[in-house]
C-alpha positions in Angstrom: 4.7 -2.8 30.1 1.6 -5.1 30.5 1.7 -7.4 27.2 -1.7 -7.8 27.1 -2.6 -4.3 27.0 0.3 -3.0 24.3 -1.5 -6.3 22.4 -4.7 -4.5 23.0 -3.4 -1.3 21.8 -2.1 -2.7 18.7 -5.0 -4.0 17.5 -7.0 -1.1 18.3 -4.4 1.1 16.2 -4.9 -1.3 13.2 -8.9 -1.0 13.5 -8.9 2.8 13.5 -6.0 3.1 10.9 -7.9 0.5 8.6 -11.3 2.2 9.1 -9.8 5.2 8.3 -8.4 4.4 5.1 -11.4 2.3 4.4 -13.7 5.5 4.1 -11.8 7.4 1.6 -11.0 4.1 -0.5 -15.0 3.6 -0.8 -15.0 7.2 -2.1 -12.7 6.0 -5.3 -14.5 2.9 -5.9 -11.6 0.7 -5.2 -11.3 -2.0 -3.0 -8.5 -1.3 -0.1 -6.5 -4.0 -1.9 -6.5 -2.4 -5.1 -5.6 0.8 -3.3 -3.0 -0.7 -2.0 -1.5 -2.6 -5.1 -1.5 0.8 -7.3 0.2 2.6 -3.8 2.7 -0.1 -4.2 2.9 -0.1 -8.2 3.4 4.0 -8.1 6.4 3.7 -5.4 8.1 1.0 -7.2 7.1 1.9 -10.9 7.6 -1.1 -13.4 7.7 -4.1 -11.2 7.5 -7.7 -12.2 4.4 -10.0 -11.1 5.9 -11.8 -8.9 8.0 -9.1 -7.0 4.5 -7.2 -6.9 3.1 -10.7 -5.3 5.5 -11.0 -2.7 4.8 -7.4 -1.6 1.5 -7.8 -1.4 1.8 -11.4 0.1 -0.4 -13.2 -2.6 0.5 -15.5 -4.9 0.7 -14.7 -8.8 -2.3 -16.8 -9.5 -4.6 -14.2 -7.1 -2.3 -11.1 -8.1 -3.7 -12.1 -11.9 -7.1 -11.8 -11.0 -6.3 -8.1 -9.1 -4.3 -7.0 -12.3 -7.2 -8.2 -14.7 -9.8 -6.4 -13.0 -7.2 -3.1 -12.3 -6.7 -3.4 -16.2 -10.1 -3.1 -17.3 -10.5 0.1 -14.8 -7.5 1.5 -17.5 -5.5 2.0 -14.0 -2.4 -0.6 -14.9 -1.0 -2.1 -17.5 1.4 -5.5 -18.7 4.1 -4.9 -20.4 6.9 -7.7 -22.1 10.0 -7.7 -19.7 12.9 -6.5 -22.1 14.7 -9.7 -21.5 12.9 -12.0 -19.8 10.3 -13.7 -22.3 8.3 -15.2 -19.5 7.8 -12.3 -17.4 5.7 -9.3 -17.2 5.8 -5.7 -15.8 2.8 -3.7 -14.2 3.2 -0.3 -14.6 0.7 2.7 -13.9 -1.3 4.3 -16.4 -1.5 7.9 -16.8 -5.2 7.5 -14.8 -3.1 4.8 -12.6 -0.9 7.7 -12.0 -3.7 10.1 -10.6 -5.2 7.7 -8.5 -1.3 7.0 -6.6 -1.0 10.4 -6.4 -4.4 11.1 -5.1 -4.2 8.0 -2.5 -0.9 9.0 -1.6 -1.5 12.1 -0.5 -4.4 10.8 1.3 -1.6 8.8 3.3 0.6 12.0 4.3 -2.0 13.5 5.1 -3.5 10.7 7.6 0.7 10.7 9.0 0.8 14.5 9.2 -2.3 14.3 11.6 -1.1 10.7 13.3 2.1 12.5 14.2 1.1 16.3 14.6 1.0 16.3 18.5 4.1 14.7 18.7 7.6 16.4 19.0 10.2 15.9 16.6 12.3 14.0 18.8 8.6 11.6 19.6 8.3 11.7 15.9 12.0 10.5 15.3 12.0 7.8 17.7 8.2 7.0 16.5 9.9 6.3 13.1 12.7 4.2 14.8 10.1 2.1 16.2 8.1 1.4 13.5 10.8 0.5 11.5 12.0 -2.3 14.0 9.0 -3.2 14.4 8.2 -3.7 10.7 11.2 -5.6 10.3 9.9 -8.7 12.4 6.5 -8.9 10.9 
């Protein structure tokens, strides 16, 4: 396999899947990172700051901002950590909750179609490579 093409391929992939996700984020009136922090929030559920931060790959100080501005849209909320004084959770909120659920099924949805012309052997070993793969970025 030519480097330079699968390099060229996997850039390409990113652009489409990005674009994709990028029209029906507009739609909510979300930013794709916001999107993205409540996808995270809603598969997790109560998560500290930084554990959230390192997800993301931000630091707590730009993950404040995010949380602020994701507060005041009534979409997540800070709550006390039951035993560490200087920590906080981020949980959903009920309308937090609709909005995963919404943009989560937006994301099967975009996988059911990514994958629906493959076989479920394809599908399998797509899996198995994306998994690897993920693992050394």
């Amino acid at each position: 396999m030519n480097i330079e093409h699968l390099s060229k391929m996997i850039v390409e992939f990113y652009e489409k899947l990005s674009s994709w996700e990028e029209s029906v984020v507009r739609d909510s009136g979300l930013t794709t990172a916001q999107a993205h922090t409540i996808e995270i929030v809603g598969h997790e559920g109560s998560i500290k700051m930084k554990d959230l931060a390192e997800k993301i790959g931000v630091t707590t100080g730009t993950l404040t901002v995010g949380i602020d501005r994701l507060e005041k849209k009534k979409l997540l909320q800070r709550k006390p950590h039951a035993t560490d004084r200087r920590s906080f959770l981020i949980e959903l909120t009920n309308k937090g909750e609709a909005c995963f659920k919404q943009h989560h099924n937006f994301h099967l949805k975009m996988t059911q179609e990514i994958v629906s012309d493959l076989t479920q052997e394809e599908q399998i070993a797509f899996a198995n490579i994306i998994g690897k793969v993920l693992k050394k970025i």
